[in-house]
N, C-alpha and C positions, 0 to 999 in steps of 0.2 A: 457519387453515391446514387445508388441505384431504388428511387422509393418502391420500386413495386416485386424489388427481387428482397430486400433486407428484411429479415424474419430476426434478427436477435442484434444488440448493440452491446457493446463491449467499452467500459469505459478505464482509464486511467482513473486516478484521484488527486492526486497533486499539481497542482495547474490545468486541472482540467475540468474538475467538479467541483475541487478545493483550494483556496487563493494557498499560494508555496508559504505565505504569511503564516498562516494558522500553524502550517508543519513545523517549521523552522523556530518560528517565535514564540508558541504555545505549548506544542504538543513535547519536541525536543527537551526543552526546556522544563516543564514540568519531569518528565519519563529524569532525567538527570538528574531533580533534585529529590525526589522520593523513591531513587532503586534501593537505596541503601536500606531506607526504613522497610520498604518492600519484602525486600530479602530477608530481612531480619526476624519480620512478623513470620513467613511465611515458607521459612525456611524445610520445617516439615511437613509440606506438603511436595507429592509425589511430582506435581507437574516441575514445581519449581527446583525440586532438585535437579531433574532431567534437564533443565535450561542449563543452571548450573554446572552439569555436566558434560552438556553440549559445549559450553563458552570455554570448560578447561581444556578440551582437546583442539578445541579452536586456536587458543591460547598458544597452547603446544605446540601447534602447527608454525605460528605466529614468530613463537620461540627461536626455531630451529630455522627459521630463515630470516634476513635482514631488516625486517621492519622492527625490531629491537620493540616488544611491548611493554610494560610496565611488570616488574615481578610479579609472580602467584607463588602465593605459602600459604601452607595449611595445619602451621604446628599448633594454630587454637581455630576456635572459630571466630571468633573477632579476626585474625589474620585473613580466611578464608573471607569473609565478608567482605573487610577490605581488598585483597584483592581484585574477586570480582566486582566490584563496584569501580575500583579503578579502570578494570579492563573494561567495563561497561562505557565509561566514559572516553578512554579512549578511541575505541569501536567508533562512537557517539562522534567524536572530532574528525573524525576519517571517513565518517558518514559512509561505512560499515555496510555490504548488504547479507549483514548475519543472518541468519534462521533464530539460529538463539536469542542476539539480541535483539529483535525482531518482536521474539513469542514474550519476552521478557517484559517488552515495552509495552503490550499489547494488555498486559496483566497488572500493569502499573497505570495504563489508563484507564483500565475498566474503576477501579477504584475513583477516579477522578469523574469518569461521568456518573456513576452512580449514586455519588457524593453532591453533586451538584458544581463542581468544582470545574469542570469542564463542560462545554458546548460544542458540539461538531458546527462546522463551518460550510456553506455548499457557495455556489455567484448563487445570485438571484433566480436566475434563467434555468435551474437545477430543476426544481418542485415542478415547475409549469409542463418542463417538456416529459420529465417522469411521466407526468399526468397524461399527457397529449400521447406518450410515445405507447403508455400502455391502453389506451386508448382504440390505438391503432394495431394493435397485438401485437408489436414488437417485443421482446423478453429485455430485459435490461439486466446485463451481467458487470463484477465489475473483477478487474486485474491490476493487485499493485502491491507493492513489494512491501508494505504492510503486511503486517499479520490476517487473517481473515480476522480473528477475534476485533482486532483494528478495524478494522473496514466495517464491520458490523455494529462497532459501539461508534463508529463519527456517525455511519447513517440513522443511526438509533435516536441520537443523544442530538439532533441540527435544532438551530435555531427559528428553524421549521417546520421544528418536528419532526414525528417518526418518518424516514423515510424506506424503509425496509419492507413495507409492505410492497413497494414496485418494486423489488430485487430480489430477480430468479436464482441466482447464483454468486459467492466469490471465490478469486482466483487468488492466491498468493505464488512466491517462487521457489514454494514447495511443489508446483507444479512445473517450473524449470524457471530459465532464467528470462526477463523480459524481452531480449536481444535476441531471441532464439528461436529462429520458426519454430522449432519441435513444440515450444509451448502453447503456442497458437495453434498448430496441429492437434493435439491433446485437449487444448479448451475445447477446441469444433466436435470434437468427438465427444467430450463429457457433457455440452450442452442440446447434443443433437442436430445440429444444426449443418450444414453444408458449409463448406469456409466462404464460397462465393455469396452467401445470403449472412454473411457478419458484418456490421462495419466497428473497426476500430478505433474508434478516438484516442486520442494522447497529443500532450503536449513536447511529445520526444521524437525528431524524428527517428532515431536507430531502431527505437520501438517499433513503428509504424513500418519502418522495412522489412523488420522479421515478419509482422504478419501479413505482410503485404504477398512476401516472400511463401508465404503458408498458404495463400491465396484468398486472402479477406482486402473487403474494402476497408479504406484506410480512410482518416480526416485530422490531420493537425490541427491541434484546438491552441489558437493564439489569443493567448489573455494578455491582458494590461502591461503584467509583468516577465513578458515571457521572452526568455531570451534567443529562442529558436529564430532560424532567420525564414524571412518570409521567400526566399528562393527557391523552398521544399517541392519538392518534387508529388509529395502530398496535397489534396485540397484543403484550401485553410477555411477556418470557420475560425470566428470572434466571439461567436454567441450559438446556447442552443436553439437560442430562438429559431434558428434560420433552416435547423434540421428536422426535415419531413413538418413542416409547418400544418 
């Protein structure tokens, strides 16, 4: 990591800013048990049919080759509901990197944090370096296969508060896929930035090769729970304390 060339920090979120705990145990969890009522409220509304419409042709797709999904009919709308709510969860189990189910989840948490019902999750060491990093006039963008809506309502809703006022930008993989230089390529370009003055945090290494590969700095973020091995060809970092201090 180069402190005096990085102009913009690029961060994953799950195990990286956010314990894999919260996603898995919290967030999944909740998105599975109120899509159904979700759907049901909200049925006539445009965004939500589009998702809906998204997940049939997904579905489709699904269909027509061996991953054998759970039926979809649509001879009432209690059918249609059911279905997709099945498909949702299926998706759900296969841990899916939908679009649809994605924007889907993203629209079932808003309700949950607005509710009070949910709290975003960051380590400790999240707020302090925000603070220091923008301090420093570094930009803080973030990339993760969440929804932006997602990414927006955890930084929103932590239990340190608003943290959105330090984030220039988010990334989802409507902008490509995380493995992909090209996506990396396309963030450097959306945020202005030169790829060699980015550095990229993630707790993945295949992540950190694509944009390594795009030609950004790169930093494996080894958390507690992280199952990465520490052989990474990336530099590991445990904490952000430890970055541009």
């Amino acid at each position: 990591m180069s402190e005096q060339k990085t102009r913009a920090i690029l961060l994953d979120i799950e195990g990286t800013t956010t314990p894999v705990e919260f996603v898995y145990e919290i967030l999944f969890p909740f998105a599975r048990l109120h899509v159904a009522e979700f759907i049901r409220q909200h049925y006539e509304s445009e965004e939500v049919r589009a998702d809906i419409n998204a997940l049939r042709a997904e579905h489709r797709a699904d269909a027509g080759s061996v991953n054998n999904p759970p039926d979809w009919r649509e001879d009432s709308s209690d059918s249609l509901l059911e279905s997709a709510t099945l498909y949702v969860h299926w998706l759900m189990d296969r841990d899916r990197k939908s679009g649809a189910l994605k924007s889907l989840q993203g629209k079932v948490w808003e309700g949950g944090y607005l509710s009070g019902r949910l709290r975003g999750q960051v380590y400790p060491d999240v707020p302090p370096a925000f603070t220091r990093w923008r301090g420093q006039q570094r930009a803080i963008h973030i990339f993760s296969s969440g929804s932006v809506l997602a990414q927006k309502l955890l930084f929103a809703h932590t239990t340190h508060g608003d943290l959105t006022e330090y984030i220039s930008d988010y990334f989802d993989t409507t902008t490509g896929a995380k493995t992909d230089a090209a996506s990396y390529q396309s963030i450097g370009a959306k945020i202005g930035s030169p790829a060699a003055e980015v550095l990229f945090i993630s707790d993945v290494d295949a992540e950190l090769d694509a944009a390594r590969d795009a030609g950004m700095q790169t930093a494996l973020c080894v958390r507690p729970e992280s199952s990465e091995s520490e052989t990474s060809t990336h530099q590991i970092v445990r904490t952000f304390d430890c970055i541009f201090p």
